[in-house]
C-alpha positions in Angstrom: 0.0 0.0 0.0 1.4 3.5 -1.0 0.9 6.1 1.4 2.1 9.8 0.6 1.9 13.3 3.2 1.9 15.8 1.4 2.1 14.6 -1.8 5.9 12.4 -0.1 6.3 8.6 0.4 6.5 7.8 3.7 7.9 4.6 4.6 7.0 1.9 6.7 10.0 2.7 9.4 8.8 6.3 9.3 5.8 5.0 10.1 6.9 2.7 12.8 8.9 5.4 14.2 5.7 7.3 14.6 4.2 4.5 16.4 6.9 4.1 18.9 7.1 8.0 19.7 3.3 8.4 20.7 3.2 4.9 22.6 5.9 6.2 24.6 3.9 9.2 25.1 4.5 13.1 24.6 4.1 15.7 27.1 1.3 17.8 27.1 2.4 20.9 29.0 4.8 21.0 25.8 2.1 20.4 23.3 0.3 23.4 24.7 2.9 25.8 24.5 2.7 24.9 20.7 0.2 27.4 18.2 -2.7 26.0 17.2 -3.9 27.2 13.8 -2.3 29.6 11.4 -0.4 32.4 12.4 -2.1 36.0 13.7 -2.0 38.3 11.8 -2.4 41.5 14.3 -2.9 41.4 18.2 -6.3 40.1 18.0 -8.0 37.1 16.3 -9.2 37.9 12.8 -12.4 37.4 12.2 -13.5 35.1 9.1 -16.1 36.5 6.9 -17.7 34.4 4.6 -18.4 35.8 1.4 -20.2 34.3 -1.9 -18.8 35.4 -5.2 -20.2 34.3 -8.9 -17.5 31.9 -11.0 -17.0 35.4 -12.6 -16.3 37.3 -9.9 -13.5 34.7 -8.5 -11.8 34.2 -11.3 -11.1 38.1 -11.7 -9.6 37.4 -8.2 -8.0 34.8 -9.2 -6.1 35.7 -12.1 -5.2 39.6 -10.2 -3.6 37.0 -8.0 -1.8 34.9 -10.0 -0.5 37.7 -11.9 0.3 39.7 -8.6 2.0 36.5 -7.4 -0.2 36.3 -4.3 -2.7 34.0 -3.1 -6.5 34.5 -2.9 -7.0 35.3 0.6 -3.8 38.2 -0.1 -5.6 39.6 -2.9 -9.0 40.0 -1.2 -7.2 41.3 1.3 -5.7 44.1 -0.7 -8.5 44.5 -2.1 -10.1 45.7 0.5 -7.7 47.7 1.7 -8.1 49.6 -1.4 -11.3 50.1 -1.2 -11.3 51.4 2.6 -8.6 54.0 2.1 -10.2 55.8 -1.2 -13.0 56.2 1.1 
């Protein structure tokens, strides 16, 4: 059986390894100093907004993107910011 992470092989002794290191257990006060989720991006939470756009409408993102070499969420994001300072 193949079995990729990320698009990698991983190997059965990877694997193993894996096994052995949570059967001997991990510590959880170090787990917790970990992050959880993506990375802030101010002092406070963001705040997801859902927003519906027509196949249109997200390919014009899209292609600003691609041609501005950022991703989707980057581009929406400048967007915006556009927007709000011509106001």
């Amino acid at each position: 059986m193949e079995r990729k992470i990320r698009g990698k092989d991983v190997s059965e002794a990877q694997i193993d390894e894996w096994v052995a290191e949570a059967e001997r257990g991990y510590d959880v006060e170090e787990l917790r100093k970990r992050a959880i989720g993506r990375p802030g991006r101010g002092a406070e939470p963001s705040q997801v907004v859902p927003v519906r756009l027509t196949t249109e409408e997200l390919a014009a993102v899209m292609a600003r993107a691609e041609r501005e070499h950022m991703n989707r969420s980057e581009a929406i994001r400048a967007a915006i910011a556009e927007w709000s300072h011509a106001a």
